[in-house]
C-alpha positions in Angstrom: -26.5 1.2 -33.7 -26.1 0.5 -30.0 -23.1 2.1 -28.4 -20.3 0.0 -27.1 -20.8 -1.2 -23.8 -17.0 -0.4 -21.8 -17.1 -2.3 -18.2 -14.9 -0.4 -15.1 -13.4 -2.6 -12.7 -12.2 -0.4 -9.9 -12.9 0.0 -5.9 -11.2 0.2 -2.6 -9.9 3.8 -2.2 -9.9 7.3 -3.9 -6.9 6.4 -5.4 -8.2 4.2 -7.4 -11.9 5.4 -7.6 -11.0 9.1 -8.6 -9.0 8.1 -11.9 -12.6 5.6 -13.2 -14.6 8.4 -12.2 -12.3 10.8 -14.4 -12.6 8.2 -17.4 -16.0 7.5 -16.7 -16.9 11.1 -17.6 -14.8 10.7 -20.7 -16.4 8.0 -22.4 -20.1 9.5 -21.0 -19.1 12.6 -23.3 -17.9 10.0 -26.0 -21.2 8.6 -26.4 -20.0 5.3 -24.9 -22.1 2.8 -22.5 -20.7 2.1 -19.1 -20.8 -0.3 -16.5 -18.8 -0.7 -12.9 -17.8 -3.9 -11.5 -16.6 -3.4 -7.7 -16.6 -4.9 -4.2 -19.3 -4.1 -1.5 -17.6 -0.9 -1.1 -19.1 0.6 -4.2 -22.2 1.3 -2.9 -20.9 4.7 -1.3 -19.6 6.0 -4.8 -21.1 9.0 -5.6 -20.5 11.1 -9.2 -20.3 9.5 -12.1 -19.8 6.1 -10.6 -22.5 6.3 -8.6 -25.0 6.8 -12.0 -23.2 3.9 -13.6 -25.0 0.3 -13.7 -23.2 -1.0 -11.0 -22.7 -5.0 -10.2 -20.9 -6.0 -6.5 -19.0 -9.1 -6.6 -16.8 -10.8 -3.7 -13.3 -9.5 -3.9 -10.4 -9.9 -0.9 -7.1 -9.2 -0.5 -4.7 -12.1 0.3 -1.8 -10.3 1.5 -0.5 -9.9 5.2 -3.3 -10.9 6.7 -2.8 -14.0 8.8 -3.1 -17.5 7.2 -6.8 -17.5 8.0 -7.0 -14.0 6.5 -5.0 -15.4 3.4 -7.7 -18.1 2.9 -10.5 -16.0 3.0 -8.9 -13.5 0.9 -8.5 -16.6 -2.1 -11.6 -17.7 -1.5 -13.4 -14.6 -2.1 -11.2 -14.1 -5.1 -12.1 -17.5 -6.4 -16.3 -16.8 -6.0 -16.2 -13.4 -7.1 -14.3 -14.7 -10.0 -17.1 -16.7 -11.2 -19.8 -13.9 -10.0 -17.1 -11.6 -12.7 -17.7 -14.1 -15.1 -21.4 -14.4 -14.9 -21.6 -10.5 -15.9 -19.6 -10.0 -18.2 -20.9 -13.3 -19.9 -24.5 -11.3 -19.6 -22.9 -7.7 -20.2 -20.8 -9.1 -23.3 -18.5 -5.4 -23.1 -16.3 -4.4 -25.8 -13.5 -3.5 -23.2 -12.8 -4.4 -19.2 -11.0 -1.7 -17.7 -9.6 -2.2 -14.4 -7.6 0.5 -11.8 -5.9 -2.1 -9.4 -6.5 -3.1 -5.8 -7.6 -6.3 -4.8 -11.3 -5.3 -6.2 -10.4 -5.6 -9.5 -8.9 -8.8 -9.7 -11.8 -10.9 -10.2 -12.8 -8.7 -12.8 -9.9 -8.9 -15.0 -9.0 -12.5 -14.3 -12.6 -13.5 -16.1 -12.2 -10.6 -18.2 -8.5 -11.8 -20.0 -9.4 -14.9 -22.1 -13.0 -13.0 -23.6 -12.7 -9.7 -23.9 -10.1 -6.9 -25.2 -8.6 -5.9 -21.6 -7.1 -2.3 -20.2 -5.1 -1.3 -16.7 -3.7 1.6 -15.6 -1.4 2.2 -12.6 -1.3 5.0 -11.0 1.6 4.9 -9.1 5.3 4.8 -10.0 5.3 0.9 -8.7 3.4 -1.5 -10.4 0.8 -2.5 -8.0 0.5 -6.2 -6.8 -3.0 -6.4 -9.1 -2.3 -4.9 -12.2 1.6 -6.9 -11.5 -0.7 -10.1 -11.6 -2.3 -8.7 -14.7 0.3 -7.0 -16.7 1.1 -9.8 -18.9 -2.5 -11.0 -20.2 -4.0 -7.7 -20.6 -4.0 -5.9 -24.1 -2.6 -2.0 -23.2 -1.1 -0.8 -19.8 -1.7 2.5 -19.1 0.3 4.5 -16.4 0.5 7.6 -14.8 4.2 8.3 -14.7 6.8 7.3 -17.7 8.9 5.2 -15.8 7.2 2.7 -13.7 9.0 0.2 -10.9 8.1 -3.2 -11.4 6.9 -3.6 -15.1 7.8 -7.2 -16.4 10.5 -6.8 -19.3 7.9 -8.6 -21.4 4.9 -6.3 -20.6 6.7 -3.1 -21.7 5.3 -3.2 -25.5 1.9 -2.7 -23.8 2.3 0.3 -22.0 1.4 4.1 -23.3 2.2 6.6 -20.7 -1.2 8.8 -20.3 -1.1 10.4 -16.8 -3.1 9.8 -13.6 -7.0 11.4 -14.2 -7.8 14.3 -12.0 -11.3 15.5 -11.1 -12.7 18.7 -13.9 -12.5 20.9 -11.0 -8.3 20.2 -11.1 -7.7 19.9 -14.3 -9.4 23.7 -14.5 -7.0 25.0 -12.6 -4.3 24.3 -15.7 -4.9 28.0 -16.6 -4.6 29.4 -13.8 -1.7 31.7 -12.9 0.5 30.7 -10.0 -0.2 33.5 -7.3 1.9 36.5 -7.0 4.2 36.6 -4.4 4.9 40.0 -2.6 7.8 40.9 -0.8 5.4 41.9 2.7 2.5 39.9 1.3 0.6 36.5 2.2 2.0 33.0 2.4 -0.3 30.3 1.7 0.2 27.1 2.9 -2.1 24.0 2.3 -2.0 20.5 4.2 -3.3 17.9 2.8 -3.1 14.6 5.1 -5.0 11.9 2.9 -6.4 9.7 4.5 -3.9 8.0 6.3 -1.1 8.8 8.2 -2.6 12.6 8.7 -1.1 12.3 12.2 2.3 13.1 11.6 1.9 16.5 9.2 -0.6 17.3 12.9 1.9 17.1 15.1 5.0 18.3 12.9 3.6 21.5 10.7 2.0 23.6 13.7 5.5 23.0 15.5 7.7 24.1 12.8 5.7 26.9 11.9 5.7 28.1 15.2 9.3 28.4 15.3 9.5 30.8 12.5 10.8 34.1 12.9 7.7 36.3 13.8 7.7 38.2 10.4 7.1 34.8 8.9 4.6 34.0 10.9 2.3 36.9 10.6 2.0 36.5 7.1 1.3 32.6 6.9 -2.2 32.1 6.1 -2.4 27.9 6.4 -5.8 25.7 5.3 -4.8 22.0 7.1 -6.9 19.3 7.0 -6.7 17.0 10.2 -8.2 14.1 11.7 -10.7 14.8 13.8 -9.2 13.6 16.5 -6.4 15.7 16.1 -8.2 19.0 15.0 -8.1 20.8 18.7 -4.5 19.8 19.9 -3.9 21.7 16.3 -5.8 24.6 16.9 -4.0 24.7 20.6 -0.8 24.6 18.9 -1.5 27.8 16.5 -3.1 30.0 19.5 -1.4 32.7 20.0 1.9 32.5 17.1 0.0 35.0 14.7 -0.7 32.3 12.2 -4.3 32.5 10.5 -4.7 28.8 10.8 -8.3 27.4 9.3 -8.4 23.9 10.1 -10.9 20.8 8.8 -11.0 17.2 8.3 -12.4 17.9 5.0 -12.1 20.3 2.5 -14.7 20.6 0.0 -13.3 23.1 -2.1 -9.6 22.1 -2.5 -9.5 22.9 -6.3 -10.1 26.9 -5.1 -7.6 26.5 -2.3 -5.0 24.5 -4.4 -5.2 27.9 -6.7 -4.8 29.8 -4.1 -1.8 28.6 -2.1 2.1 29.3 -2.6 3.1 26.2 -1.6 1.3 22.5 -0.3 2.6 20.3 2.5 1.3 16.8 1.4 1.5 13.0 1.3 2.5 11.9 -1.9 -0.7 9.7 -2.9 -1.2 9.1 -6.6 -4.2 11.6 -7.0 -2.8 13.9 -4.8 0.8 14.4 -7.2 -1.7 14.2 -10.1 -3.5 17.0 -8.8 0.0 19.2 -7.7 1.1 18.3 -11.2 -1.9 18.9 -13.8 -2.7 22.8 -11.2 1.2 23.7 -11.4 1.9 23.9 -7.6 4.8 23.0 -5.9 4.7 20.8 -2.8 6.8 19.4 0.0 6.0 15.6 -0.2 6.2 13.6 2.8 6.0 9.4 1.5 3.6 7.2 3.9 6.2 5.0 4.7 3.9 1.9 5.2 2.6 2.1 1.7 2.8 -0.9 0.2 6.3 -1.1 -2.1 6.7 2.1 -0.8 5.1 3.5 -4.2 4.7 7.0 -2.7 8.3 7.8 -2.2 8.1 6.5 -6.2 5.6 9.2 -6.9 7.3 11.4 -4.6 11.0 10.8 -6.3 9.2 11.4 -9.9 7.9 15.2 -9.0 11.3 15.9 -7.1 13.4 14.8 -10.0 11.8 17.4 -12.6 12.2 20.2 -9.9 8.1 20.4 -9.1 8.5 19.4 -5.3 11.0 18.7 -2.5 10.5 15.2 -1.0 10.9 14.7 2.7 11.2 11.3 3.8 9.3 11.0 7.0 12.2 10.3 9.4 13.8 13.5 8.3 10.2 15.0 8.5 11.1 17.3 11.7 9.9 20.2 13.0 13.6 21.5 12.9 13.5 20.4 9.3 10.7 21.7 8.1 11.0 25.0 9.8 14.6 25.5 8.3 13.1 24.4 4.5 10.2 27.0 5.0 12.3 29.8 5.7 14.6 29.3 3.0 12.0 28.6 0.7 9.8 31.7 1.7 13.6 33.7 1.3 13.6 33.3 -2.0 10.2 33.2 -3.5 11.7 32.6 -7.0 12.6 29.0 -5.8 8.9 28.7 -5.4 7.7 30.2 -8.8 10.0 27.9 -10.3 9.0 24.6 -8.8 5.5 25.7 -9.4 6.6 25.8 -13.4 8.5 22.5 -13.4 5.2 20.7 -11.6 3.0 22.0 -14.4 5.4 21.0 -17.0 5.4 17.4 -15.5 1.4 17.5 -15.5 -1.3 15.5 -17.5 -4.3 17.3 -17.4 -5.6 15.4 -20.1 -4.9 12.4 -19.0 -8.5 11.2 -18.6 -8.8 11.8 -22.6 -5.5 10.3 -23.6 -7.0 7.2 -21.3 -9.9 7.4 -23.3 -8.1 7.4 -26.5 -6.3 3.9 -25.4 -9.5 2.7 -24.5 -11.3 3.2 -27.4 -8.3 2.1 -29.8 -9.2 -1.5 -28.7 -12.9 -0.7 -30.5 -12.9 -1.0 -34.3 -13.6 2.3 -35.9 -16.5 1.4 -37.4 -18.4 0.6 -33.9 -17.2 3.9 -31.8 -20.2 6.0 -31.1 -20.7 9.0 -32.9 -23.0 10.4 -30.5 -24.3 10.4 -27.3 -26.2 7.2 -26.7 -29.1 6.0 -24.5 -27.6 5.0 -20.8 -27.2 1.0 -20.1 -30.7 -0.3 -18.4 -31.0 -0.6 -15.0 -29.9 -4.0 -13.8 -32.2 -6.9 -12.8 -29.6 -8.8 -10.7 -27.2 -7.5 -7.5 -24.6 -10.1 -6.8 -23.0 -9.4 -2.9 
């Protein structure tokens, strides 16, 4: 018996491309066909996503962009739509999973009326997609248990799974928080995202600097920087006694994330999921121009359960920070703590429990038993 074919609708950024490639690896494991829907953007998806049988439709967004901006937005909507439709006409899946952003839209609009449907939010606001969708899907799956937004009527729909992390995070579940000596090192690691880095450049270095010497010379600090931004960084830490190693990228964050004794982050979905499902505590700073402000959301959730300390960014000073840091590194049991409060608030199996929801819209009868033969390669591209 063929395997059930399960379509992903995701694209746009890693916030919403990390979590399908997490549930992608899932269903590979269950046995389960897969296929990804997306925008033109897809074609630089790597991983999982990058093996899957991949289809690129039109997708735009239609919010503050200009009225001309607004009409091409609904106009790509509309055609890739009808491209959506096409597929999954040809595709015939047993469920359409989507991950929000404006990519996905198209997707689960064709997808409602045909097929048994899935969303899951990642944030602790509703998105503006899966808000569109929430009330003709079949489950809603989200990442934290209370979620801003949610229709009244929706809420029978919605199991609380977590936000999927990559295997290399969710490893880290068993791994101890690191000692913390009295004369010993202090590991610090910045993560920017990728937007709004600029302000954790020009604030950290400075309040760093101002730390008592003794402080300083045991501050050991990975920070990752624009690139624009990486020198005036490095000038910034010459000469204060800080070990500073500084990168735009890191490509091993799961092995510094288990190293470090405290992060300095934004307060991106995937980036709390990963603080929460390695047990590290954090000083969140929101991106104040995200949309809904859904990262002072994800930010308020962690800080509530005693896993971080949010910052908001006009508070965000070097003053500030430098004063926080110092009574944090005071009284490392403040840390050790947190760091036991974020684990307790993780979902490291959040990927499976996604799964799980998934595959409850598939008769028992028809869920794979083993693994099964990948999709065939596609005969048509649609752009």
């Amino acid at each position: 018996m063929t395997a059930p074919l399960i379509v992903l609708a995701a694209g746009g950024t890693g916030g919403h491309v990390f979590p399908a490639e997490a549930l992608a690896s899932e269903l590979l494991d269950r046995g389960y066909r897969l296929a990804l829907i997306t925008d033109r953007r897809g074609a630089v998806y790597g991983g999982k996503l990058g093996s899957l049988e991949t289809w690129r439709i039109r997708a735009g967004g239609i919010a503050g962009r200009g009225l001309m901006g607004r009409l091409r937005g609904v106009i790509d909507l509309a055609l890739g739509g009808l491209q959506a439709r096409r597929i999954l006409a040809k595709l015939k899946p047993a469920v359409v999973v989507g991950f929000g952003g404006y990519a996905s839209v198209p997707t689960m609009m064709a997808a409602q009326s045909s097929f048994r449907t899935v969303i899951h939010e990642q944030n602790g606001v509703l998105g503006r997609a899966n808000r569109l969708m929430a009330g003709r899907v079949d489950r809603i799956a989200t990442s934290f248990a209370e979620v801003k937004h949610l229709p009244e009527t929706a809420r029978d729909k919605v199991v609380h799974v977590g936000n999927p992390v990559r295997p290399g995070i969710a490893a880290l579940r068993d791994t101890p928080y690191p000692a913390l000596g009295r004369d010993g090192a202090l590991r610090l690691l910045v993560l920017g995202g990728s937007q709004g880095a600029r302000a954790l450049s020009e604030v950290v270095p400075a309040a760093l600097t101002a730390l008592p010497e003794a402080l300083r010379r045991r501050i050991e600090i990975s920070q990752q920087c624009r690139p624009e931004d990486i020198d005036q960084v490095r000038a910034a830490y010459e000469g204060s006694g800080i070990a500073a190693t500084l990168q735009s990228f890191f490509d091993d964050v799961p092995q510094r994330l288990a190293a470090s004794h405290l992060v300095i982050a934004r307060s991106g979905a995937s980036t709390v999921a990963e603080l929460t499902a390695a047990g590290r505590p954090a000083i969140l700073v929101p991106y104040p121009h995200a949309i809904d402000d859904h990262q002072t959301a994800n930010a308020h959730a962690v800080d509530e359960v005693g896993g971080a300390w949010l910052m908001p960014q006009d508070a965000f000073t070097p003053e500030a920070l430098a004063a926080r840091l110092e009574s944090l590194f005071s009284l490392p049991h403040s840390l050790e703590k947190a760091a036991a409060c974020a684990r307790l608030a993780g979902r490291p199996d959040a990927a499976q429990r996604l799964a799980d929801v998934v595959a409850d819209l598939i008769p028992a009868d028809l869920r794979p038993q083993q693994q099964q033969a990948p999709l065939p390669h596609a005969t048509e591209m649609l752009s």
